[in-house]
C-alpha positions as CSV (number, residue, x, y, z in Angstrom):
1,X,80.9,108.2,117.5
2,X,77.5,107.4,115.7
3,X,76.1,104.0,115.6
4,X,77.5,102.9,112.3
5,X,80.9,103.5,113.6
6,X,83.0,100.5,114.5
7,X,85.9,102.1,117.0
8,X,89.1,99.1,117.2
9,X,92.1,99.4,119.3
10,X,94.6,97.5,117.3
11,X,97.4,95.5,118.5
12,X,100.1,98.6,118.9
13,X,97.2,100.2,120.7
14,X,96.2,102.1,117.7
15,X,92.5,103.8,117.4
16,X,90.9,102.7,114.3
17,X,87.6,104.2,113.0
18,X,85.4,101.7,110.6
19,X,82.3,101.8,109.4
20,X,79.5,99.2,110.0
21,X,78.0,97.5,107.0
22,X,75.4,95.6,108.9
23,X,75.2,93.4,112.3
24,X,73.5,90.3,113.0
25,X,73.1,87.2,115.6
26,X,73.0,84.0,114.0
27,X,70.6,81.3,115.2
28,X,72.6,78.5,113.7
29,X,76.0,79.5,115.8
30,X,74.3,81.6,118.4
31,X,76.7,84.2,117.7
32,X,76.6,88.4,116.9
33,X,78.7,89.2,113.9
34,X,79.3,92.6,112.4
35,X,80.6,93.4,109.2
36,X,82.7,96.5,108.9
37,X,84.4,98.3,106.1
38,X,87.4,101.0,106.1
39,X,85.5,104.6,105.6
40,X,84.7,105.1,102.6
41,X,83.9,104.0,99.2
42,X,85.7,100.8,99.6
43,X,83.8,97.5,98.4
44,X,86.7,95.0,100.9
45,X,84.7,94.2,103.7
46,X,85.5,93.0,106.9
47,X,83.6,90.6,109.3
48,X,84.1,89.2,112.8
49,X,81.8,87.9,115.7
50,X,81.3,89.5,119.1
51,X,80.6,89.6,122.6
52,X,78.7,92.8,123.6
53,X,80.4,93.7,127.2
54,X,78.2,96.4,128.0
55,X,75.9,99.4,125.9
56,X,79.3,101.2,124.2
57,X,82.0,98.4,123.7
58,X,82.7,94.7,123.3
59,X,85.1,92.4,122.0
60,X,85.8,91.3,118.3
61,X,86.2,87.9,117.8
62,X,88.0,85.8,115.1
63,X,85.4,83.9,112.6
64,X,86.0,80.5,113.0
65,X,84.9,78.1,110.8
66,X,83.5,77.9,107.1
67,X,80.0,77.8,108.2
68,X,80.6,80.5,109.7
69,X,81.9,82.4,106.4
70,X,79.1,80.8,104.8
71,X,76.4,82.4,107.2
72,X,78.0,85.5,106.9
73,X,78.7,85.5,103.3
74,X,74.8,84.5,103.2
75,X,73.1,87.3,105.1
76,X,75.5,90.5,103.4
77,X,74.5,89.0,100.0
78,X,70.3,89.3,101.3
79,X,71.2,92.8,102.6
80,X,72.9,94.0,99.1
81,X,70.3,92.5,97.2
82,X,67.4,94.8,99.9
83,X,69.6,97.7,99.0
């Protein structure tokens, strides 16, 4: 596993392998988010928040509101545009 890799253990107790886009903490929600993407050269992105349980793994979090979309939506758009 690199550090652009995004490993998920689905709900059957599948392994899944994604690729991470881009991760951030938002000040506004004081919350980490990644954005994550099937391997590839898909343009569907994924995003969730998290809570970082130690230096390898964590656990993936529902987003939750609009604003949250919003911030999200926000900060991918600035990092496309960097690109």
């Amino acid at each position: 596993m690199n550090e652009k890799t995004l490993i998920v253990t689905d709900d059957k107790g599948n392994i899944v392998e994604y690729e991470i886009v881009l991760t951030f903490k938002s000040p506004e929600t004081n919350k980490s988010y990644v954005v994550y993407k099937e391997p590839g050269d898909t343009e569907e992105v994924m995003a969730a928040s998290y809570n970082e349980t130690d230096g390898e793994s964590g656990e993936l979090m529902e987003i939750e509101s609009d604003e949250e979309f919003d911030i999200i939506q926000d900060v991918l758009n600035a990092f496309l545009e960097e690109e």
